[in-house]
C-alpha positions in Angstrom: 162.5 149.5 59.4 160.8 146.6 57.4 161.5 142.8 59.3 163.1 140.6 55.9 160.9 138.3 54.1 157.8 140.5 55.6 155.0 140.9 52.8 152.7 143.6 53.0 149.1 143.1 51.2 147.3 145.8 49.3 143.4 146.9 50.7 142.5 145.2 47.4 144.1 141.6 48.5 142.9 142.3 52.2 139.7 142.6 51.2 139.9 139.6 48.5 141.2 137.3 51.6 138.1 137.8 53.6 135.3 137.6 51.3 136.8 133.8 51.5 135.8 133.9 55.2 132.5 132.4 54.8 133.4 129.2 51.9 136.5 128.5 54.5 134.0 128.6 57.2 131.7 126.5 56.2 134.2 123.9 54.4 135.9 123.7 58.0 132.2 123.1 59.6 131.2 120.5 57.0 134.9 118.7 57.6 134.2 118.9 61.0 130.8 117.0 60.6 131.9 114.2 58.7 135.2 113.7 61.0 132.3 113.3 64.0 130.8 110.9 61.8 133.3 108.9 61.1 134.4 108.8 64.2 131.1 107.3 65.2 130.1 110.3 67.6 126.0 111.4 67.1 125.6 114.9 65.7 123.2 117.3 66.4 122.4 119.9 63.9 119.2 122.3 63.1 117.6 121.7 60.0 114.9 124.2 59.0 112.7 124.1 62.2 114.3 120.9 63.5 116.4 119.9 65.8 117.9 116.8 64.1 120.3 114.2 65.0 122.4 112.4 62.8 124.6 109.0 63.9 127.4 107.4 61.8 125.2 104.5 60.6 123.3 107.4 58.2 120.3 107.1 60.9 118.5 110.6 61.1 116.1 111.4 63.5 114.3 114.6 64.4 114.4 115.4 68.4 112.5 118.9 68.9 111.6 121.9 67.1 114.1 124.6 67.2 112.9 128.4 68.3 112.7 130.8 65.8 116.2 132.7 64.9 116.4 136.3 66.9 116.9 139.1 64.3 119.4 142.0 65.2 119.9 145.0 64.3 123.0 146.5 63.7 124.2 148.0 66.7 121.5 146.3 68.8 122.7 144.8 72.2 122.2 140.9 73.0 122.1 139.2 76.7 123.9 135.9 76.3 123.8 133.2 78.5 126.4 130.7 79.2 125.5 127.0 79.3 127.6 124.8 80.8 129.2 121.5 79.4 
C-alpha cells in the first residue's frame, strides 16, 4: 500500500535528475570556493599542472607541480591511501 503524498518518478525523470549531477556538483564546489574566500581562508586548487594557491586578497601563487592524473579502466582496481588531517 502506497504511503499519502508519496510521488513516484518515471525512468525518464530519474534519469533527467542525474544528468544534473555534474552542473549541481560543480556549482556546490565553486560556492564552496568563494565561501573559503571570503571567509579569508587560503585555497589550494590544481590548475593544469599546478598546484596553485589562492588567498582572499586575489593573490595567486603556484606552489608545486601536480603528478600526472592516473587513468582507469572500467572495472580496474585502485589502492587508496588515507592521509591524515
Amino acid at each position: 500500500m502506497a504511503e499519502t503524498g508519496t510521488k513516484v518518478l518515471s525512468e525518464e525523470a530519474i534519469q533527467n535528475l542525474e544528468a544534473q549531477i555534474p552542473d549541481i556538483a560543480a556549482g556546490a564546489t565553486h560556492a564552496a570556493f568563494i565561501r573559503a574566500l571570503a571567509s579569508g581562508h587560503t585555497v589550494v586548487k590544481v590548475e593544469g599542472t599546478h598546484i596553485v594557491e589562492s588567498k582572499a586578497d586575489g593573490s595567486v601563487r603556484v606552489v608545486g607541480e601536480a603528478k600526472p592524473r592516473h587513468k582507469v579502466t572500467v572495472g580496474e582496481v585502485l589502492k587508496v591511501r588515507r592521509v591524515s588531517a
